[in-house]
N, C-alpha and C positions, 0 to 999 in steps of 0.2 A: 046835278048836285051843285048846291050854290058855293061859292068860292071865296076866300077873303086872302088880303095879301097877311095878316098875323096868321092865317092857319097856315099858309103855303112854305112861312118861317118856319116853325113850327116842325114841318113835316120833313121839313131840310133835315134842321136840327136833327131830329130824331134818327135819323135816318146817318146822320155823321157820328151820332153817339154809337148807335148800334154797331156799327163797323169798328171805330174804335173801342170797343166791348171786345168783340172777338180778337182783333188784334193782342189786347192785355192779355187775355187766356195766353195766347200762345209766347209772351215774351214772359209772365212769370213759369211758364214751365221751363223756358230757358235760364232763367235767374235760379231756380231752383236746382236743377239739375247741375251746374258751373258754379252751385252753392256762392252766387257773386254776393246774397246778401251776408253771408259769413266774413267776405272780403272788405265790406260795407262799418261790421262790426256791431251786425244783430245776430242774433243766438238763433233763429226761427224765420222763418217766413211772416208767419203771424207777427210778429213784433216789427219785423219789418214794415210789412206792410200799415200796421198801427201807428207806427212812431214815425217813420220814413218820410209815408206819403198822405199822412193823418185820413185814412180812410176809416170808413164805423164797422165798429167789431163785429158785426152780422153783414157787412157787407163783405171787408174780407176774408170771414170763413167762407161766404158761400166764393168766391172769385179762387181762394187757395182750395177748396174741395173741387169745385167743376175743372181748377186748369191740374187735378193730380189723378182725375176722373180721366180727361182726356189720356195721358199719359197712359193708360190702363187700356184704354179702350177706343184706339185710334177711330174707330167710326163715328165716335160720338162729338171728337175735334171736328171732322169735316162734317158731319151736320149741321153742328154751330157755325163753321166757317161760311158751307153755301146757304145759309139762314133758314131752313127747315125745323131746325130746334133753337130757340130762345137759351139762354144762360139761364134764367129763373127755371125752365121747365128740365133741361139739363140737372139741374142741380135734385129737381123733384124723383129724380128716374135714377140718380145716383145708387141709391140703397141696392136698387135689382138689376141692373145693365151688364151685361158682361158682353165680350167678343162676342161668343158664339149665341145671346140673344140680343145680341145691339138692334139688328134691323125690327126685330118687334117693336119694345119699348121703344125705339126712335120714332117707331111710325106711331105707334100711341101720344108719345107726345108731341106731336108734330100736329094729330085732328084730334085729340080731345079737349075739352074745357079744363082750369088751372083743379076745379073740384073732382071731378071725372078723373081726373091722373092720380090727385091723389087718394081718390079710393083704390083704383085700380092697384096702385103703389102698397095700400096698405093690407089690398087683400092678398097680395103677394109675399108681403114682408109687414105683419104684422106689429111687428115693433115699431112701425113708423107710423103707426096709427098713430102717436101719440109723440106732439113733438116736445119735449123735455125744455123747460123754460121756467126762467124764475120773473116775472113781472111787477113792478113796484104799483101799490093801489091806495095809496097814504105813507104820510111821511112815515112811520115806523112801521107800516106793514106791507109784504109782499104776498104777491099769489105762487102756488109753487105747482107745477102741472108736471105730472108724471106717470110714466105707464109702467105696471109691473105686472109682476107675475102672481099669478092662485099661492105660491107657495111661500113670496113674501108678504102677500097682503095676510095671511095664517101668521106669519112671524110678526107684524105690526100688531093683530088683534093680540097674541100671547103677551106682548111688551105692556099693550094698552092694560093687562087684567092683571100684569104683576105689576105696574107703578098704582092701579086704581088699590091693590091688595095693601101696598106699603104707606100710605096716603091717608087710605081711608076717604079716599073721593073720589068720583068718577074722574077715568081720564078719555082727553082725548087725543088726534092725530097727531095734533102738532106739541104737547105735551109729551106724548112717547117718542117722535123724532127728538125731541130736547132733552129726554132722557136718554138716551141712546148715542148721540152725537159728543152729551159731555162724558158719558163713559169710554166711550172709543179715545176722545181728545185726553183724558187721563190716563190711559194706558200706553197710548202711542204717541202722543205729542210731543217730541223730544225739548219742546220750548219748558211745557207747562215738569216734565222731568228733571230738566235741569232744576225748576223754581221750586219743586218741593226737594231736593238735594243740598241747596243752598239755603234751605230757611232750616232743614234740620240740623245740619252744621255749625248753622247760625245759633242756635236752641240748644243747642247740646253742652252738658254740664260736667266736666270733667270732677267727678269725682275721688277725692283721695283714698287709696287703696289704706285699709282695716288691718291692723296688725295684732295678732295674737300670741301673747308670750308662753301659755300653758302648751299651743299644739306642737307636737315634735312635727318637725320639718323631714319632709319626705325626700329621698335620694331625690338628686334632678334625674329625670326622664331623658329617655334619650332622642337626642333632633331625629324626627320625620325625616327619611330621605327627599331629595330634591326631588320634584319631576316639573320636568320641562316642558314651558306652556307655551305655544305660540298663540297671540290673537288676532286678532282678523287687521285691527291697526293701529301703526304704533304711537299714536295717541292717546292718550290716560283718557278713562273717564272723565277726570273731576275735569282737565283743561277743556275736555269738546263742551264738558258745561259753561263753562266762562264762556265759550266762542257762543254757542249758542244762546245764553243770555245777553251778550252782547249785540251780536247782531238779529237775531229773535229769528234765526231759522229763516231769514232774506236774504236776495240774491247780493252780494255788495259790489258787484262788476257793474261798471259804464256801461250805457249806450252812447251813440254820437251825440248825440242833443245834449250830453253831461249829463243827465240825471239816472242817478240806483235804476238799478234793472228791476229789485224787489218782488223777483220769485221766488214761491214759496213754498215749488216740489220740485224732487229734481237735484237734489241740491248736494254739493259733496264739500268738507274742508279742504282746503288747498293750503299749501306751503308756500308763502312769497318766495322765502328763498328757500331751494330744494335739499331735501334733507341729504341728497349727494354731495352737495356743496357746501355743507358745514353748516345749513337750516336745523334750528332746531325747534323744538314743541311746543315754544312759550309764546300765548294766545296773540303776541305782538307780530309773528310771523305767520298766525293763520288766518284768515278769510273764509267768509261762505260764500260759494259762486255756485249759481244753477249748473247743469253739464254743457249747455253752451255756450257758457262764458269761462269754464272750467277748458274745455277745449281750443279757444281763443288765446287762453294766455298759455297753454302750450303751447298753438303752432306756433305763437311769437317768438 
């Protein structure tokens, strides 16, 4: 085998990154577990590892799913450790590994090829036939690849024949996910709630009440007794609308770097100052914070 001194670099490298690979596994499962990134003043791991140590978003999901794999499945750490399973192939074997079949799946993916595992993978765990992904293929359009079930793709064709019914024109896929999505986002979207609350408020015409001098005036009626209503929180409606238009349903908690956290599930009103303490409801003392930055300004 012919030999060069840039391949022999090369092979170093390779071979100092690899080791270093396994190491990271097992020092984020210590950062996770000592939740040090919470101490740090990131809400997640993911975040952490995003914002932290500016790692790419597919790089550290797979890093935070194989080092929370390990943690499940201690044989699957010491495979990776003495080099028998790669981190990428690790990651492929995730979906089906358990304790009690680790030594299969390890030895599968230890002699198969990266295609081989994942059929293997998907004839096991059929949902992973199909890896969920949105990829961008022109400025304004992306691809959207996803596997479903006999019983939803029946619920997409029904959607597709009652927007083509209302229309009057054939529909298709991505027409009926766009019908669909804005119906859900109108019903549930506490942002776009607030916006129609506040525009009819806005619209609305106080009319003067009609007085009639011929009708004889009826005794007054007697007051409805009370009944006493507790709601789930003691925040009005119309004020979680202001919050929510305000800050549009975003996280408004810090990370270290300074900038908006700007998550946008998750998420609960907070009280800067606590309504124990003489805080009161007006939208000046409330905030939207995801629950890990909701939890952050508690421990504080």
């Amino acid at each position: 085998m012919k030999q060069h001194p840039l391949d022999d670099q090369a092979a170093q490298i390779i071979q100092r990154y690899r080791s270093e690979e396994k190491k990271l596994i097992s020092v984020l499962q210590q950062i996770e577990a000592q939740f040090v990134f919470r101490e740090l003043g990131y809400t997640s791991m993911y975040q952490y590892c995003l914002e932290r140590h500016k790692i790419s978003e597919s790089r550290a999901y797979e890093l935070i799913y194989v080092s929370r794999k390990c943690t499940e499945v201690p044989q699957l750490k010491a495979a990776i450790e003495t080099g028998t399973v790669s981190i990428s192939a690790a990651k492929r074997i995730g979906s089906v590994v358990t304790q009690e079949n680790a030594e299969l799946w390890i030895s599968q993916a230890a002699t198969l090829k990266q295609k081989d595992l994942e059929r293997v993978v998907a004839t096991a765990n059929p949902k992973e036939a199909v890896k969920e992904r949105v990829k961008p293929v022109a400025e304004n359009r992306s691809m959207l690849v996803v596997g479903i079930s006999p019983d939803l793709e029946k619920k997409l064709e029904r959607v597709k024949e009652l927007v083509a019914q209302s229309t009057a024109k054939p529909c298709n896929l991505e027409q009926a996910l766009e019908q669909m999505a804005a119906l859900f986002l109108e019903r549930k979207d506490p942002v776009q709630r607030a916006e129609r609350v506040t525009q009819k408020k806005s619209a609305a015409v106080i009319k003067p009440k009609s007085t009639c001098l011929s009708k004889v005036a009826s005794p007054p009626k007697k007051p409805a007794p009370a009944v006493a209503r507790q709601t789930r929180s003691p925040i009005p409606a119309a004020i979680r609308h202001q919050v929510m238009l305000r800050d549009r349903g975003e996280c408004q908690g810090k990370i270290p770097q300074g900038t908006r956290c700007g998550c946008r599930q998750w998420t609960d009103i907070h009280h800067i100052r606590p309504v124990s303490l003489g805080g009161s409801n007006d939208p000046d003392n409330l905030l939207t914070l995801c629950s890990g930055h909701h939890r952050l300004v508690h421990r504080r």
